[in-house]
Structures are given as structure tokens and as C-alpha cells.
MITISE-417915 format. One line per 2 residues: their letters; for each residue z, y, x of N, C-alpha, C. Coordinates in Angstrom, 3 decimals. Each point is the difference from the previous one (the first is absolute). Layout:
a = Z:Y:X:Z:Y:X:Z:Y:X; ...
This chain:
xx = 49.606:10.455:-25.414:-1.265:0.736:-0.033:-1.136:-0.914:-0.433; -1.083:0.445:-0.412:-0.915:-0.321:-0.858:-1.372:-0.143:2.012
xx = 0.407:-1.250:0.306:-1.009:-0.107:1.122:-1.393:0.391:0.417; -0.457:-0.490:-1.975:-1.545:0.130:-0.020:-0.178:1.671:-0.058
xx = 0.544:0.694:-0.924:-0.205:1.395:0.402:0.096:0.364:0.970; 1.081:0.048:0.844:0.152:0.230:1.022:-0.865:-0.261:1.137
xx = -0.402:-1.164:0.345:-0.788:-0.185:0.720:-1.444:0.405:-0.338; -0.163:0.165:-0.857:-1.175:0.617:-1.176:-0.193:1.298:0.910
xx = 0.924:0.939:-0.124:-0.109:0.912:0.298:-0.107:0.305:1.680; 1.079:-0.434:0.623:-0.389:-0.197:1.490:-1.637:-0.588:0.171
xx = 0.035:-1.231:-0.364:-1.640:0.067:0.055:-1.136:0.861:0.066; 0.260:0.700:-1.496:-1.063:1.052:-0.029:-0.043:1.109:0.610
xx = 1.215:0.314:-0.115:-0.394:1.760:1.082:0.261:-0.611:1.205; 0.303:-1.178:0.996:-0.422:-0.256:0.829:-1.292:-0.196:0.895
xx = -0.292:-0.318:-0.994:-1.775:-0.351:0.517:-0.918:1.012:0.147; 0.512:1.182:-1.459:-0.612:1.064:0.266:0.190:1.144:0.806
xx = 1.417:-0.181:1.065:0.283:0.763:0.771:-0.643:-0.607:1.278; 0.194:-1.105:-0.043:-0.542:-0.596:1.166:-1.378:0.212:0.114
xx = -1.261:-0.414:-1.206:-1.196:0.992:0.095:-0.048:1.358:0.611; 1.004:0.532:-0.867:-0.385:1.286:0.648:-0.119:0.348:1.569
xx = 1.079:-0.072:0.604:0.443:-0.540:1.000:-1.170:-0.296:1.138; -0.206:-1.570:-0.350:-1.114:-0.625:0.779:-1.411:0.796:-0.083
xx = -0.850:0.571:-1.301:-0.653:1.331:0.109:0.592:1.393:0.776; 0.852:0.157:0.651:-0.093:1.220:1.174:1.145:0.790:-0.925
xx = 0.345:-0.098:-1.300:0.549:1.006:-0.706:1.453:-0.458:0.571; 1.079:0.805:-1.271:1.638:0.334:1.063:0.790:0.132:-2.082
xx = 1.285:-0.366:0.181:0.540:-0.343:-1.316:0.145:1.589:-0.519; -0.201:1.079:0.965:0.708:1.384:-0.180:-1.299:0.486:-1.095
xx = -1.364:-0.014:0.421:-0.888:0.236:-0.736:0.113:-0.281:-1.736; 0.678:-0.716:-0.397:-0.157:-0.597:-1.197:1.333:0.100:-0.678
xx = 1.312:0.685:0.888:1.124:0.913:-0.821:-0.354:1.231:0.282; -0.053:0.404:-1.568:-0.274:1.114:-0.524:1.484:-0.068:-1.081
xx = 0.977:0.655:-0.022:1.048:0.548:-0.754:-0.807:0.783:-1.621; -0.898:0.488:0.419:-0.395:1.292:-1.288:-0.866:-1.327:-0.727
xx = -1.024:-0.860:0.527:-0.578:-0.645:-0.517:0.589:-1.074:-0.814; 1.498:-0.699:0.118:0.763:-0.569:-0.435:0.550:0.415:-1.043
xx = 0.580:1.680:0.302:0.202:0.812:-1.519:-0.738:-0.390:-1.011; -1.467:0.514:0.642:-1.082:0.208:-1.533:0.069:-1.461:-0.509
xx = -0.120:-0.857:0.555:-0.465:-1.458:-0.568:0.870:-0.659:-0.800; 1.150:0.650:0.372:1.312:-1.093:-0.636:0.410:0.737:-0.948
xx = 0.128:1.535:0.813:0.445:1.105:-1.500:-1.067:0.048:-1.416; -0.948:-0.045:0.460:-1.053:-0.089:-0.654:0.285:-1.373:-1.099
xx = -0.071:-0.670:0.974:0.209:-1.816:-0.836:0.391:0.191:-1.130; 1.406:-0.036:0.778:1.264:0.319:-0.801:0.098:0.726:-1.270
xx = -0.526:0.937:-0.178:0.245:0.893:-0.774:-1.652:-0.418:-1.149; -0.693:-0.285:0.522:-1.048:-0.516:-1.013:0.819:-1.012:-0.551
xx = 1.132:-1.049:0.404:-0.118:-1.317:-0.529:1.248:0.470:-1.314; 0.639:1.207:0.317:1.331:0.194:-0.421:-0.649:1.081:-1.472
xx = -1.155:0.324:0.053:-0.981:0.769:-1.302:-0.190:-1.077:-0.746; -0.536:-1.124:0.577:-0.624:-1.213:-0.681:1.334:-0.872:-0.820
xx = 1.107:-0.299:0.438:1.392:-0.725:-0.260:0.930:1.005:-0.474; 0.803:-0.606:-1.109:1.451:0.618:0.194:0.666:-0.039:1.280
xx = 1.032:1.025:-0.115:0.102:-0.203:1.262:1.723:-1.138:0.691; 0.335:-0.560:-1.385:0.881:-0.979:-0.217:-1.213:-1.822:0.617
xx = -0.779:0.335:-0.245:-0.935:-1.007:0.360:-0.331:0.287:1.571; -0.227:0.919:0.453:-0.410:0.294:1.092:1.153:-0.632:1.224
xx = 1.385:0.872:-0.537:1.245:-0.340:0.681:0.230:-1.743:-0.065; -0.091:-0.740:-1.439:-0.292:-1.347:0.768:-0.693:-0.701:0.753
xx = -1.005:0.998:-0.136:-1.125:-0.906:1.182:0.569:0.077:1.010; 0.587:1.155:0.617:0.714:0.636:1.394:0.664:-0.935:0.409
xx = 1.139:-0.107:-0.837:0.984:-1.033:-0.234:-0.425:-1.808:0.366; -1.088:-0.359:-0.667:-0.433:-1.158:0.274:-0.989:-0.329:1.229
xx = 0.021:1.005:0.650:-1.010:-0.342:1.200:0.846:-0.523:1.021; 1.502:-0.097:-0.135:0.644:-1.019:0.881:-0.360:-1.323:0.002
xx = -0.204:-0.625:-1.547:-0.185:-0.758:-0.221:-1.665:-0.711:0.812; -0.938:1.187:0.793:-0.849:-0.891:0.585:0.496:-0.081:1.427
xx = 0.953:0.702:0.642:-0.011:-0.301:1.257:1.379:-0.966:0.108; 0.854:-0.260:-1.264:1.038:-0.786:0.347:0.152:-0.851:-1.475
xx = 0.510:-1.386:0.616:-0.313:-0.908:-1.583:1.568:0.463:-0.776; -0.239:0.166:-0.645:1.625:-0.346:-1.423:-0.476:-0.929:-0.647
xx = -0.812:-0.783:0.189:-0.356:-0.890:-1.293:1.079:-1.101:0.024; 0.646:-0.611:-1.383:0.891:-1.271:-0.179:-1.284:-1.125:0.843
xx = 1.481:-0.671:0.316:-0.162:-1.568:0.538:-0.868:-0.911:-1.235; -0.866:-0.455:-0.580:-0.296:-0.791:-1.078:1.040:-0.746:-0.136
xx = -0.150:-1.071:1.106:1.496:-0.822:0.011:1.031:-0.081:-0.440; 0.319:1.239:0.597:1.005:0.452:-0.150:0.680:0.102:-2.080
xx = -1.322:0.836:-0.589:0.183:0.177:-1.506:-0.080:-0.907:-0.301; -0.848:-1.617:0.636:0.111:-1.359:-1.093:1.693:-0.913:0.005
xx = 0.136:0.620:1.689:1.693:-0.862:-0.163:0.963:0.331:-0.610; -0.183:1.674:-0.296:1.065:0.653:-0.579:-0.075:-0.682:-1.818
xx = -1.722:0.320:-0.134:0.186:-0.044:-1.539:0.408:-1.563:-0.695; -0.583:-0.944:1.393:0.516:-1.729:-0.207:1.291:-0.048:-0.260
xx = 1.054:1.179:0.471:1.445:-0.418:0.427:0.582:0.134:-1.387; -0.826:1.477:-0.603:0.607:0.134:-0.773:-0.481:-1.042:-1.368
xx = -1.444:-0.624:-0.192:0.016:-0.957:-0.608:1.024:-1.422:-0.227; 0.315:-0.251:1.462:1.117:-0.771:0.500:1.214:0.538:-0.625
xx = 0.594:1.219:-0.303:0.923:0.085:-0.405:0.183:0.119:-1.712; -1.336:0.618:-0.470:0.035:0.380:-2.057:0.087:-1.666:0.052
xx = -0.330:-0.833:0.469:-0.585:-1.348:-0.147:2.031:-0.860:-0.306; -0.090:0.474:1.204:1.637:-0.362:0.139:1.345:0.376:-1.360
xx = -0.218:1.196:0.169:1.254:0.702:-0.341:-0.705:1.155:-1.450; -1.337:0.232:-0.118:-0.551:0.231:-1.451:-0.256:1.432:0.766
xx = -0.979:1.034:-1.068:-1.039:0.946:0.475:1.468:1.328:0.629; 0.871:-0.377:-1.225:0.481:1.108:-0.080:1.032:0.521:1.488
xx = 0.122:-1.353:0.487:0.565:0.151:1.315:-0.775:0.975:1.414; -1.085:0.135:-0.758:-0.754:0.745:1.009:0.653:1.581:0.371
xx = 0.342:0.442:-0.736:0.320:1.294:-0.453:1.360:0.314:1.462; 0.125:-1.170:0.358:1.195:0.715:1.135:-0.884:-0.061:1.372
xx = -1.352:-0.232:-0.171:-0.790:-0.230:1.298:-0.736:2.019:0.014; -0.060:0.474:-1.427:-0.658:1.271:-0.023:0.396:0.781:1.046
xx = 1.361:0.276:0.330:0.462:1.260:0.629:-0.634:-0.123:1.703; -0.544:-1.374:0.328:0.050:-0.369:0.788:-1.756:0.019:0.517
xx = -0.868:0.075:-1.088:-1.311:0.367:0.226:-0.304:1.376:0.377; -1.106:-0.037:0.613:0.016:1.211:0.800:-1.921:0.413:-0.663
xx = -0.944:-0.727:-0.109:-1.149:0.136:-0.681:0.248:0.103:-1.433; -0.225:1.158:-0.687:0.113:1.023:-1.100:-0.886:-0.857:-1.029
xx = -0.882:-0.416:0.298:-0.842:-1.194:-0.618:0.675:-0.541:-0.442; 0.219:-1.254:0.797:0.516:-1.015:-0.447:1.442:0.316:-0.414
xx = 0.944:0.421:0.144:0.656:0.484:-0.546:-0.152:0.492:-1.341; -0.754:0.669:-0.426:-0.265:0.448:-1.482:-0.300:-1.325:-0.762
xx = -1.047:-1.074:0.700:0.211:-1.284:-0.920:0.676:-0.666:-0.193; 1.146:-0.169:0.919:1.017:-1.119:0.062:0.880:0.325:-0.963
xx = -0.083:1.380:0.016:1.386:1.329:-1.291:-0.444:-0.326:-1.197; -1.444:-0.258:-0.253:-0.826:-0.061:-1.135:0.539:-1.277:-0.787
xx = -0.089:-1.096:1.373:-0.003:-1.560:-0.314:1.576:-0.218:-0.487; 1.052:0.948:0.866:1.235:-0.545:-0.610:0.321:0.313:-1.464
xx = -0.546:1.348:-0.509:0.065:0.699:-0.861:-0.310:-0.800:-1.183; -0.932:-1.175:0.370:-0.498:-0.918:-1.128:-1.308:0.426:-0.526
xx = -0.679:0.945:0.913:-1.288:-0.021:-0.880:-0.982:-1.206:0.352; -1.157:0.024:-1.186:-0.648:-1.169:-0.127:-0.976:0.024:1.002
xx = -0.240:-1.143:0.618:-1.010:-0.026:1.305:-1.441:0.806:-0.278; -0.809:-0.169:-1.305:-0.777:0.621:0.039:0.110:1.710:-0.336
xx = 1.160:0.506:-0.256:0.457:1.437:-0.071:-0.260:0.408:1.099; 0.855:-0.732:1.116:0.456:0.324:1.282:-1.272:0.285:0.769
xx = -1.124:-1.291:-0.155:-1.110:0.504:0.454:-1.214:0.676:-0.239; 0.289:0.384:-1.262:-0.908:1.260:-0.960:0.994:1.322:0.743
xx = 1.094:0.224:0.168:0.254:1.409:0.238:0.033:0.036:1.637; 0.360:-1.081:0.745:-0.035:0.233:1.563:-1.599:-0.161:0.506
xx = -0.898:-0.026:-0.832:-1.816:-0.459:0.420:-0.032:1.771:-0.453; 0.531:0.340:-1.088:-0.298:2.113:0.156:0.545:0.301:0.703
xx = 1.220:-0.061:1.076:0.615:0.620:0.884:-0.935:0.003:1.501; -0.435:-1.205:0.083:-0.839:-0.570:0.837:-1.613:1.029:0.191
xx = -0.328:-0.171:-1.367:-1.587:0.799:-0.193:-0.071:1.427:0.459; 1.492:0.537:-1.016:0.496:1.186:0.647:-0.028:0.747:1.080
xx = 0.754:-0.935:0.798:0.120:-0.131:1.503:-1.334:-0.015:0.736; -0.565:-0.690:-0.280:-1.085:-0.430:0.509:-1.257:1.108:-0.048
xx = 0.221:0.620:-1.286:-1.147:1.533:-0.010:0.575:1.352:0.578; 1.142:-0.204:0.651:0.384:0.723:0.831:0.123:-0.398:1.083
xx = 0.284:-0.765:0.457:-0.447:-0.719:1.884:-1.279:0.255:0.492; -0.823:-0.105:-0.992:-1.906:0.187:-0.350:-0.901:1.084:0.590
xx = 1.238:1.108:-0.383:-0.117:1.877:0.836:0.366:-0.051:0.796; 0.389:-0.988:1.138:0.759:0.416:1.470:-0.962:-0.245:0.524
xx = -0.406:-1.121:-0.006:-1.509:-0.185:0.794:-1.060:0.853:0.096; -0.031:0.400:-1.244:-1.182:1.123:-0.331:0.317:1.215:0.325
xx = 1.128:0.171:0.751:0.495:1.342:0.560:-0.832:0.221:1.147; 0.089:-1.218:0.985:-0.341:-0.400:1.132:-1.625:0.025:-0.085
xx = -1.149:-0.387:-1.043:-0.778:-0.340:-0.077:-0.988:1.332:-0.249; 0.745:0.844:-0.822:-0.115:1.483:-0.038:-0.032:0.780:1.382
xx = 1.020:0.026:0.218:0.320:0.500:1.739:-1.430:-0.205:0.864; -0.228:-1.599:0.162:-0.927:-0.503:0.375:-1.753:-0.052:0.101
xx = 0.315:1.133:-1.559:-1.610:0.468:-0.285:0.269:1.458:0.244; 1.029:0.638:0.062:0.029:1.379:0.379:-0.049:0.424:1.277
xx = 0.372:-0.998:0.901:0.578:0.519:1.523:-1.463:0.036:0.828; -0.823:-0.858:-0.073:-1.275:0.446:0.553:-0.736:1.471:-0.373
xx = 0.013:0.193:-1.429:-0.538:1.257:-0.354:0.912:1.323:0.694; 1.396:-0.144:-0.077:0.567:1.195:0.262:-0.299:0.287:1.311
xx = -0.311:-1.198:1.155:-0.057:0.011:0.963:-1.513:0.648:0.558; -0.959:-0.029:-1.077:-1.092:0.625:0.140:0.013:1.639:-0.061
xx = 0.803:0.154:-0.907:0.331:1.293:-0.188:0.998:0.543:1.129; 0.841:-0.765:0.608:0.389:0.654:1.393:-1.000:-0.259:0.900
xx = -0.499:-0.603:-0.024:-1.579:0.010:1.026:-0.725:1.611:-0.337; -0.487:0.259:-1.736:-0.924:0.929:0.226:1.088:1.433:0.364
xx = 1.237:-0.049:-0.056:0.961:0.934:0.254:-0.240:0.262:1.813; 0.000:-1.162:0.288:-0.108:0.759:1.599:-1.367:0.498:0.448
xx = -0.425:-0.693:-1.064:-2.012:0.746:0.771:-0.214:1.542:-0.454; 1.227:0.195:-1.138:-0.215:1.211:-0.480:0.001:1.170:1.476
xx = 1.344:-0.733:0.201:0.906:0.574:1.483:-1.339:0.359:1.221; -0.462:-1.372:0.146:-0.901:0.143:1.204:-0.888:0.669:-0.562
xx = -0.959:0.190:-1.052:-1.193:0.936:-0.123:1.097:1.655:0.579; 0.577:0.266:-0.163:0.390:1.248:0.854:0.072:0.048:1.290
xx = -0.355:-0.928:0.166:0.079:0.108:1.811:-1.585:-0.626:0.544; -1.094:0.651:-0.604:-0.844:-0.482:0.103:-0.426:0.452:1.467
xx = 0.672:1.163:0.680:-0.592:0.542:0.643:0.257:-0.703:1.705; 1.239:-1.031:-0.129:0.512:-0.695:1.000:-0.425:-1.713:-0.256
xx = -1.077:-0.460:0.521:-0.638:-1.547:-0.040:1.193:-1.065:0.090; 0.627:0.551:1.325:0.929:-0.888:0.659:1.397:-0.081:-1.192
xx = 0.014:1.133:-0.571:1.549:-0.075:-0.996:-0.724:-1.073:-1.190; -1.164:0.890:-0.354:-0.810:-0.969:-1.655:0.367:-1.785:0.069
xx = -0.549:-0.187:1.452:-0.181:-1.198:0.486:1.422:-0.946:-0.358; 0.554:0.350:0.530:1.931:0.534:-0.009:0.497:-0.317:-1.641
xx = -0.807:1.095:-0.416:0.711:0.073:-1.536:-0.379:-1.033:-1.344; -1.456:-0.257:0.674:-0.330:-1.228:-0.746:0.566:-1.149:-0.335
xx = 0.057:-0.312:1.861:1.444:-1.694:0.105:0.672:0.097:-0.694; 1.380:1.254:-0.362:1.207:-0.022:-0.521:-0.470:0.125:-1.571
xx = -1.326:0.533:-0.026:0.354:0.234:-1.856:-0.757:-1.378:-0.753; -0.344:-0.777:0.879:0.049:-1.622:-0.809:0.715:-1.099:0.318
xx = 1.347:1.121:0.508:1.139:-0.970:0.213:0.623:-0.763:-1.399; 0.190:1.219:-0.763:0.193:0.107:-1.795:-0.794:-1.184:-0.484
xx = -0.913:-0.502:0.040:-1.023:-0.796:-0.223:0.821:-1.199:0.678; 0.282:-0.072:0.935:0.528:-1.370:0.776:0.996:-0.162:-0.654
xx = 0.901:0.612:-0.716:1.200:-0.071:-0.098:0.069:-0.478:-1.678; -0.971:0.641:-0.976:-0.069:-0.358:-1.149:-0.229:-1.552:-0.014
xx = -1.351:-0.343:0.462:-0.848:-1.247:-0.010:1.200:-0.716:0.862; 1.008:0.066:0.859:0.512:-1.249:0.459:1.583:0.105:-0.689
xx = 0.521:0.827:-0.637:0.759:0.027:-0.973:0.031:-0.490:-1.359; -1.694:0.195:-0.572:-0.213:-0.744:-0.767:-0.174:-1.914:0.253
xx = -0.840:-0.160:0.886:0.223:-1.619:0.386:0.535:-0.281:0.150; 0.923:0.144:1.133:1.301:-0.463:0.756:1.499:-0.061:-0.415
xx = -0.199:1.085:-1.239:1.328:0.384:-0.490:0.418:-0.336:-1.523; -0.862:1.161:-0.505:-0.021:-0.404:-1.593:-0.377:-1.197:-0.562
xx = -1.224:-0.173:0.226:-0.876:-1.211:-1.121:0.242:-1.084:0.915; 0.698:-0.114:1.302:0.369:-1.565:-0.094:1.763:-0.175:-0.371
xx = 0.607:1.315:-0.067:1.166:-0.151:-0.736:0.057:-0.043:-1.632; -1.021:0.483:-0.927:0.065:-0.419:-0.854:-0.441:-1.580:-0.660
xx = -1.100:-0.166:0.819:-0.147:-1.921:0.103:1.456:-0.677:0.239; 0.864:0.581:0.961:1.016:-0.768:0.246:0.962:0.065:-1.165
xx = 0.056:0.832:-0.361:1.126:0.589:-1.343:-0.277:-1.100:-1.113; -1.694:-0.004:-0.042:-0.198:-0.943:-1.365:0.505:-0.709:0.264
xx = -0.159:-0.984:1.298:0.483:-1.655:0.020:1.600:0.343:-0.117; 0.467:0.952:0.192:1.727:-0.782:0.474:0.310:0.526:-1.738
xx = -0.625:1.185:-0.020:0.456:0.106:-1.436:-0.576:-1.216:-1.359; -0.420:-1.111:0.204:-0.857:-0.730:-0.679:0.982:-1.070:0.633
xx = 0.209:-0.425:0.886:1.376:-0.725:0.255:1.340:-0.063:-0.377; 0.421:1.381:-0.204:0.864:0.204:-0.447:-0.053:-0.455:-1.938
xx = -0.792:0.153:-0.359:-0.759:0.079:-1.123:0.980:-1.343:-0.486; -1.018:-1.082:0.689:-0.215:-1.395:-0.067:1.437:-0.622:0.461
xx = 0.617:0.593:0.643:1.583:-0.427:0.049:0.734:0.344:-1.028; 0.190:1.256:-0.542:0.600:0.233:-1.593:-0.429:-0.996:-1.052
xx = -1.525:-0.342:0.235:-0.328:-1.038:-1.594:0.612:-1.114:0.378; 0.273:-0.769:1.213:0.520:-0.537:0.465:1.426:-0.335:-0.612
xx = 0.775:1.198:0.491:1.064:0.076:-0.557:0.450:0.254:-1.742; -1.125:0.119:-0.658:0.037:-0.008:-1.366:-0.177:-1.093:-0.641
xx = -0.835:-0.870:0.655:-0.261:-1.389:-0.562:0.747:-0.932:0.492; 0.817:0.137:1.001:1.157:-0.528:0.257:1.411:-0.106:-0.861
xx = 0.107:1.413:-0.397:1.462:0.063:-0.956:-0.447:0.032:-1.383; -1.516:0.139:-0.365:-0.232:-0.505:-1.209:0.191:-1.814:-0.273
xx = -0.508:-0.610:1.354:0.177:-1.125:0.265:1.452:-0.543:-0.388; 0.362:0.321:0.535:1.892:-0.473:0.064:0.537:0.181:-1.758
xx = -0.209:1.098:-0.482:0.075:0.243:-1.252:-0.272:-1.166:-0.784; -1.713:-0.668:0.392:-0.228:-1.137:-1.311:0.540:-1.259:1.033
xx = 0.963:0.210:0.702:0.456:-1.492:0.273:-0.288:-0.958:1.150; -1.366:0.534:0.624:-0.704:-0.480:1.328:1.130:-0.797:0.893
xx = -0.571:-1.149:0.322:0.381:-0.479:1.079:0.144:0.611:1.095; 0.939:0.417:1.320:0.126:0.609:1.084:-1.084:-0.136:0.951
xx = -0.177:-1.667:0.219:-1.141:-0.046:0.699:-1.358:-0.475:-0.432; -0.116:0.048:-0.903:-1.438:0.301:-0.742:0.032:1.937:-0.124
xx = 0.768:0.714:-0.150:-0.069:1.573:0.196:-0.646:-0.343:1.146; 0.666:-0.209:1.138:-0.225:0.798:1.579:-1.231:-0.785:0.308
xx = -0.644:-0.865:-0.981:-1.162:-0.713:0.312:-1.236:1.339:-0.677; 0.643:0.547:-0.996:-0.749:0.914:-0.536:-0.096:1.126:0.563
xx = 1.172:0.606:0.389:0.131:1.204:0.665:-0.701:-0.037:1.285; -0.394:-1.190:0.413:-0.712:0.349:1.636:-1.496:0.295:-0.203
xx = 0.067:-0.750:-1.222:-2.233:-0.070:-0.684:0.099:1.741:0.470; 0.770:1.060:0.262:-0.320:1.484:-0.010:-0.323:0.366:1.398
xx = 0.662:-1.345:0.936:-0.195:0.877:0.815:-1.193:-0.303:1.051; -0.298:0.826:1.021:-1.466:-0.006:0.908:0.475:-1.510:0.839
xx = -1.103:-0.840:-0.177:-0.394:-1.091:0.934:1.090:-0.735:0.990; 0.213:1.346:1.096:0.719:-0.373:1.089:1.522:0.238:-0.301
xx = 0.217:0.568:-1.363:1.407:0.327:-0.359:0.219:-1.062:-0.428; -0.844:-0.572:-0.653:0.550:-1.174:-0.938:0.543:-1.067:1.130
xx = -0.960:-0.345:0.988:0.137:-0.849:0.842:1.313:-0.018:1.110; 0.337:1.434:0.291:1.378:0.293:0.896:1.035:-0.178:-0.985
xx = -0.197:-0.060:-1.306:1.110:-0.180:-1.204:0.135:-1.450:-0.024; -1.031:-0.855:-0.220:0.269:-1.245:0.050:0.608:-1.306:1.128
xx = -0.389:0.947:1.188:0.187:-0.350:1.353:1.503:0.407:0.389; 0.855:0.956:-1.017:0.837:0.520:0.292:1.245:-0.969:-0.112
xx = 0.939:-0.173:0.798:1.269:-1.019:-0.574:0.547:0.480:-1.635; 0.175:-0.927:-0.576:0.876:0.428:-1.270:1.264:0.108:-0.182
């Protein structure tokens, strides 16, 4: 699990239950079932007008990705791609080709197929830098799924607000119900505005970074087996391949036994 979300989230609606709470109020006041409809159905369905809805379903899809990590080990991709430098180095490029069946990242895999195949290093990285860009202007809309959501869910939530006042102006004739009907119809309102903060727009912040990580591990892995291609030394590579990674990666990599 992804801690910082997590605790992210305990945090926040903690505090604000506990406000409530410590002000005299009770958690029952502030579930509303109908008000949850409008805000989310509402959301939802604005964000799914705005997106295909093949875009929409990945966003769905990738919101695991903020409460639980899949991200590769860095490490992990510099020892693999060293090994295999260690081995074209040894035994020549073409030996690589019995390591394919055995990769499991679709990436790198497509370069290594590229590299046995004999294409020329700068081919390899003129057509895997469009696969990349590609990629990359579609990862671009997941976030912005979230970011959408995020500007819609307060408004819809206004509109389940003026939905219940509709309700209470009919009951003008009972103080004590109006009184009553007011609380619950800016529940909608609570629910947009902390759906939008709490939920969306700090899950699409999160999406950028891991998706921008992920990013930076593929070029990684491209300039690696382009590497090996013109001949690179093994450990002048893994001297290169670490320049990618964040600060404290580099440092648990170097600190690491060899």
C-alpha cells in the first residue's frame, strides 16, 4: 500500500470528523445516501461527457495505482540491464535473444527484440522515443480525468444543495422541519467540496508523479540497450544508468552489495 495516501486520507477525514464531533455535531448528520448519489452520479457522468469513455475506464483502472505502489524497483532495472550488458559483452548482442521470453516489461522487451534484430542504435532510439511520446499523451488524460471530476464535484454538489432547498421551501409552513431541511440540503455541498480535495485533485497530483516515474524508468531502459548496442562498458553503463535515478535511489544502489 501506498502509506502516504493512505494515511493522507485517514488524516483528513479524521480531523474533520473529529471537528465535527468536538463542535456538539454526530457523524449521522453528514450521511446523506441521496446526497452522495447527486455528487458522484453527477461527477461521474459530467466527467464521462467530457472523455471518451475508453479514457475514463483507464483512469478507473489506474486509481489503484494511488493507493497501492506497482512501480519497478529502479535497482532493480539497472542490475537487470548491467547483466545483460555483462552478457552481449561476453558472448555478443545476439545472445540476448534467449533472455526475451523471460522479460516480463513490454518495454524493454521491445528494445532488446529491436537490438537483437540488428537495428542501428540510432533507429532503435528514433522509433522507441515515438512509442514513448505516444504513451506519454495518453497517460496525460488520466490525470485530467481526476482533475475534471475535481472541478465538477463542488458544483454538482451545489446543485444538490439548491435541490433540497427546493424540498424545504414546501414546508414553509413547519420552522422546526425548514430548520431540519436546511442541514441535510448542504450536505451535497460537503460532499462535493471534500470529494473534490480529498479525493480527486490530490489523486490526480499523485498520478502525475508515479506516472512521470514510470516515464523516467522506460528512458532509462532505452538508453541502456541503446547503450549496450554501441559497445558501453558494463560498469561505466550502470554508472550511467543511475545519473536517472532520484538522490536517495542512487545512494541505496551504491550502498548496495554487488
Amino acid at each position: 500500500m501506498d502509506k502516504s495516501t493512505i494515511g493522507g486520507i485517514v488524516l483528513a477525514i479524521g480531523g474533520i470528523l473529529a471537528g465535527l464531533i468536538i463542535e456538539g455535531g454526530n457523524v449521522g448528520q453528514i450521511t446523506q445516501p441521496t446526497a452522495a448519489m447527486i455528487v458522484f452520479g453527477g461527477t461521474f457522468g459530467a466527467v464521462m461527457v467530457q472523455f471518451p469513455l475508453a479514457v475514463v475506464m483507464a483512469a478507473v483502472k489506474a486509481l489503484s495505482h494511488v493507493f497501492f505502489d506497482h512501480g519497478k524497483d529502479p535497482r532493480g532495472v539497472v542490475t537487470e540491464i548491467v547483466g545483460y550488458a555483462n552478457k552481449a559483452r561476453k558472448e555478443g548482442i545476439v545472445s540476448l535473444d534467449a533472455e526475451l521470453a523471460n522479460i516480463h516489461e513490454p518495454f524493454l522487451k521491445k528494445c532488446l527484440m529491436l537490438a537483437v534484430d540488428g537495428t542501428e542504435p540510432q533507429e532503435l532510439r528514433k522509433m522507441m522515443e515515438l512509442v514513448l511520446d505516444n504513451g506519454a499523451e495518453h497517460e496525460e488524460k488520466i490525470p485530467q480525468v481526476f482533475e475534471a471530476a475535481g472541478g465538477y464535484a463542488p458544483t454538482v454538489g451545489i446543485i444538490g444543495a439548491v435541490l433540497g432547498l427546493i424540498q424545504v421551501m414546501q414546508h414553509l409552513d413547519n420552522i422546526e422541519e425548514v430548520g431540519k431541511g436546511i442541514a441535510v440540503a448542504f450536505v451535497a455541498t460537503i460532499y462535493g467540496v471534500g470529494a473534490s480535495n480529498l479525493l480527486f485533485l490530490p489523486s490526480a497530483g499523485k498520478l502525475k508523479i508515479k506516472i512521470r516515474q514510470e516515464h523516467v524508468i522506460k528512458e532509462m531502459m532505452l538508453e541502456g540497450v541503446v547503450s549496450i548496442l554501441e559497445g558501453m562498458n558494463p560498469r561505466m553503463l550502470e554508472t550511467k544508468l543511475l545519473g536517472y535515478l532520484a538522490d536517495k535511489d542512487e545512494a541505496a544502489a551504491e550502498a548496495a552489495p554487488k
